[in-house]
N, C-alpha and C positions, 0 to 999 in steps of 0.2 A: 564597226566603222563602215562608211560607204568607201565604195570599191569605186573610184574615179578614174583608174587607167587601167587597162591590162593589154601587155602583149602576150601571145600564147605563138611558142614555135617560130616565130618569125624570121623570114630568109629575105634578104633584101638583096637588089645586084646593082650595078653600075655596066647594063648591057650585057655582059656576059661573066663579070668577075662578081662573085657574091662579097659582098661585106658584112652582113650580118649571118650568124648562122643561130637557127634553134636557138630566137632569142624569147626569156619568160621571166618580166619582172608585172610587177607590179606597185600604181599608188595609191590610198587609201586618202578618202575627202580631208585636208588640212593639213596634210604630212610636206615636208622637203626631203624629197630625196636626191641624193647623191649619185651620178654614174661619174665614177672613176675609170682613170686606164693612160695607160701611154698615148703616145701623137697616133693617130692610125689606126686606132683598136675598134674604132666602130662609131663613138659618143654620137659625133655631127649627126652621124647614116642614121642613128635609133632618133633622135630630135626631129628629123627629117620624114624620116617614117612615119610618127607619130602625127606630124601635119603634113603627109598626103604627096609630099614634095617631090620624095623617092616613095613609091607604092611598094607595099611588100609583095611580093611575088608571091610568098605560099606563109602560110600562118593567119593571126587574128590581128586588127587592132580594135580592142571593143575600148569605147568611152562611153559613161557611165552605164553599162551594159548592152549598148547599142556598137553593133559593129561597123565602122566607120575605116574601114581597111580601104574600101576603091573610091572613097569620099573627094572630092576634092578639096585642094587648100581654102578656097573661098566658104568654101560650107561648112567645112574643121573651124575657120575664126567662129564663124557666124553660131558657132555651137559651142564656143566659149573657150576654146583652145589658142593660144598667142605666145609667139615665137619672138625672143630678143636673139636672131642673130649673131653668131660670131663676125666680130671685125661691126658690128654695131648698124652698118646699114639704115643711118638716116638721111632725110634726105639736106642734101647741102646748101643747095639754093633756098630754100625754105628757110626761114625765122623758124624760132624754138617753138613759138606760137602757134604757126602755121604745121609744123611736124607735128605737135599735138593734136591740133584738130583733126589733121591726116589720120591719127589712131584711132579717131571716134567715127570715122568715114561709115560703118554701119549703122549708126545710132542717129535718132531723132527726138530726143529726149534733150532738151535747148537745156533746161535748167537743171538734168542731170550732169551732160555733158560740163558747163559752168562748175561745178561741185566738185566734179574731176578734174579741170583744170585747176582749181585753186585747192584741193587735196596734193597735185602734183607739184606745187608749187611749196607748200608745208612740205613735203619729203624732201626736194630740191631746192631751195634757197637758192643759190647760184642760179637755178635756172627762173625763177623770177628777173633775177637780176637782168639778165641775157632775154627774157620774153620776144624783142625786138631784131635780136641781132641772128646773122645766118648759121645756121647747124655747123655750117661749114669752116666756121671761123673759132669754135669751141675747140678748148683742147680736149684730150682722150678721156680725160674725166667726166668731162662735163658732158660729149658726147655718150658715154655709155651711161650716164642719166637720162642724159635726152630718150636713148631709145628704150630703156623700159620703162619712162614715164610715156613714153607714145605708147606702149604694149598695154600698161595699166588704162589708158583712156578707151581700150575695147569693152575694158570690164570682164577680163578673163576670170574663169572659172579656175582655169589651170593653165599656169605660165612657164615656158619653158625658156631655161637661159640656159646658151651657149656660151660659156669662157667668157662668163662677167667680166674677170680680172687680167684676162690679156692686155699685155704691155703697159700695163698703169703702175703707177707708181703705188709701193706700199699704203700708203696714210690714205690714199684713194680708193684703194682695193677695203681696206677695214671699214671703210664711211660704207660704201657701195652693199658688202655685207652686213652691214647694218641694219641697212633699210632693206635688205630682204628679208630678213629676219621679223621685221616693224610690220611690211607686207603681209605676211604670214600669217601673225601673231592678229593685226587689226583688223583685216579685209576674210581674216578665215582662205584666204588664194592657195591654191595647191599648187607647189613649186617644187617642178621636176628639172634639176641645177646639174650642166656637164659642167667639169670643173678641174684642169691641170691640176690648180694648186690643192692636191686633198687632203693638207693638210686644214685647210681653212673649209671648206666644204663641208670636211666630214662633222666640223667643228659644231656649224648650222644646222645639221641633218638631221633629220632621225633616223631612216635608216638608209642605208646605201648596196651601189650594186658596183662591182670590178670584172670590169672589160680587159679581156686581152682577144688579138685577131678575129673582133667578131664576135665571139664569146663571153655572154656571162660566165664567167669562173668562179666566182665568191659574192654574198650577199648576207648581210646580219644587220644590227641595231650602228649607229654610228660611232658609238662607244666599242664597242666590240671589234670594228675594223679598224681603230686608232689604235688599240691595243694588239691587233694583231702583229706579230714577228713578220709575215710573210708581206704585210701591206706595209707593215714598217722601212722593212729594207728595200722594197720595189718603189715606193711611191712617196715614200714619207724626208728621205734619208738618212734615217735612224740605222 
């Protein structure tokens, strides 16, 4: 398999408080991986690292062998890496419309771009419906469509989603995982998923990695960490 992500050692800080310590996972081209962990254990700070946002202070970040550690965020999209935000960050005043062409903002490829808008429009139904109306006026559903259908119009190589499933309603959180899934499976996209719920996460995954203070602590195949006791009873509540 190709080797599409690696962090090696990574120490990230917040000015003088570290939040990552001697962090070392890795994604392999096609795979979802899973970072589990409690509120606070690092997830956002390693997403973050990965596109440039928070710089790692000491360690690697190599993508697809190239090390991209002091990169900036604009050069991390432009090289095929895209960020769905926690809390979803679209924009409000903007039509759904208008938010999607926003994703394609590097691109000049008129009748790619097209292709992609009505591929996004096949994964989101609702958001065809909505094409016209403001970001702002979608409910949380339909916003956290919105914004990895705007992440999808980069044409990411490798997409990273912060807490798809915050505050949505079940029967939304299962559609949403879906089409990550769909994503995956059609576009061949490598999806590196932070995820509270790890129940449903690990479900998607192949394989996964467990955060606690900063720390990878545990990583196996996603089956393997659903069946673990110790991931059971911390994260699962089994």
């Amino acid at each position: 398999m190709t080797r599409m992500l690696e962090l090696k050692n990574v120490n990230s800080f917040y000015g003088n408080i570290q939040a990552l310590y001697d962090v070392n996972l890795h994604i392999d081209q096609g795979e979802i991986i899973t970072l589990i962990g409690a509120n606070g254990a690092g997830k956002s700070t390693t997403l973050m690292t990965v596109c440039g946002i928070v710089q790692a202070r000491e360690g690697q970040v190599l993508y697809q062998g190239d090390d991209i550690t002091k990169s900036a965020p604009n050069q991390i999209v432009g090289q095929g890496i895209c960020q769905v935000p926690e809390g979803r960050l679209i924009f409000p005043e903007l039509t759904v419309q208008e938010n999607l062409d926003m994703g394609a903002f590097m691109r000049n490829d008129k009748a790619g771009i097209k292709r992609d808008i009505d591929y996004s429009f096949d994964l989101f139904p609702i958001l065809a419906q909505r094409r016209k109306q403001q970001g702002g006026t979608l409910s949380g559903g339909e916003q956290q469509m919105l914004a990895i259908a705007r992440a999808l119009m980069a044409k990411p190589r490798l997409l990273l989603l912060d807490e798809p499933s915050m505050g949505l309603a079940p029967l939304v959180v299962k559609q949403i995982f879906e089409i990550i899934k769909k994503v995956n499976a059609e576009n061949n996209t490598t999806i590196f998923l932070v995820e509270q719920n790890a129940n449903l996460a690990l479900k998607i995954g192949h394989r996964g990695y467990v955060m606690e203070n900063g720390r990878v602590v545990l990583s196996d195949t996603c089956d393997k960490l659903l069946a673990d006791e110790s991931v059971k009873k911390a994260y699962l509540g089994l």
